[in-house]
C-alpha angles and dihedrals in degrees: 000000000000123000134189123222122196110205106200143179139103133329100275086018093128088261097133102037097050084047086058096047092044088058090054097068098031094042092181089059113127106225108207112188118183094215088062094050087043090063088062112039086036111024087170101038130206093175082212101164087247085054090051091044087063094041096045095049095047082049086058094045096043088055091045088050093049093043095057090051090065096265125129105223132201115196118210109199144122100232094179083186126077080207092071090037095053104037084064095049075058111056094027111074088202108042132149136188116209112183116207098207111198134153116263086234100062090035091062087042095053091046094052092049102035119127095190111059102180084214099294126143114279110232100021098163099028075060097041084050089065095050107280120138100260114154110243102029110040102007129037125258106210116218113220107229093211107041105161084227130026114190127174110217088196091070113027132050126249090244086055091045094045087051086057094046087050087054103045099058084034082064095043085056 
C-alpha cells in the first residue's frame, strides 16, 4: 500500500533536508520537489498565484499518479494553500500532511546561509522584501489545522523528525 506525504512549510523551514534524510532511510522513496517540476512547466517563473495553481495541481497529479504505480512518495513543496494540500489528501488514499513549523526569522537566516540549495531559488526573502510573491512574506501561508504530523524544525533535529515521520506511517499501516 503506497502513500504519499507532503512535508510543508515555508521556504528554509528544514522541507528538503528532512526529504533527503527521509530517503535515506526509505531508499525507494519518490522525492517529488516543486522547484524541479517548476523548471519545467515554467522554465521562466513568475510564481503569480494563477502560475502556482498550475504548478501545484500538476505536482498533485503527478504524486497520485506515482503512487498508483507502488511507489511511496514524499512531496517537497511550500504549499502555502490548504487548497493544494488538501486536494491532494482527496484524490491520494494514502495521503499525509507533515508541517515543518519554524520561525520566519530562521527561516530567512538559514536561507541566506545556506550551502545546499536542493534546487530552490537563491534569495528567496531578500526577493519577497522587494514585492515578489514569497509565503510568508507577500503572500500567506496558510497553516493547515490537521496536519497528521507537526514538527518544529527550531527545536528537533532532521534525523528525529525523520523517526516520527517512520512511525507515523508505521502506525497508518
Amino acid at each position: 500500500m503506497s502513500w504519499a506525504i507532503w512535508i510543508t512549510g515555508l521556504p528554509g523551514s528544514g522541507k528538503s533536508t528532512i526529504a533527503l534524510h527521509l530517503k535515506e532511510k526509505m531508499p525507494d522513496t519518490v522525492i517529488l520537489r516543486v522547484d524541479k517540476l517548476r523548471e519545467i512547466v515554467t522554465p521562466t517563473p513568475s510564481y503569480s498565484g494563477r502560475e502556482r495553481e498550475y504548478v501545484y495541481k500538476a505536482l498533485v497529479y503527478t504524486a497520485k499518479t506515482v503512487c498508483e504505480l507502488g511507489h511511496n512518495v514524499v512531496i517537497d513543496a511550500t504549499g502555502n494553500r490548504i487548497f493544494w494540500r488538501n486536494l491532494a489528501r482527496k484524490i491520494i488514499p494514502h495521503f499525509y500532511e507533515v508541517y515543518i513549523k519554524c520561525p520566519l526569522e530562521l527561516c530567512m537566516e538559514r536561507e541566506k546561509t545556506r550551502t545546499l540549495r536542493h534546487d530552490a531559488p537563491e534569495k528567496i526573502y531578500e526577493k519577497g522584501k522587494k514585492g515578489s510573491p514569497v509565503p510568508g512574506v507577500t503572500v500567506p501561508y496558510e497553516v493547515s489545522e490537521t496536519p497528521e504530523l507537526i514538527i518544529d524544525s527550531e527545536q528537533e533535529s532532521p534525523e528525529a523528525a525523520v523517526e516520527k515521520i517512520i512511525l507515523m506511517v508505521q502506525k497508518q499501516k
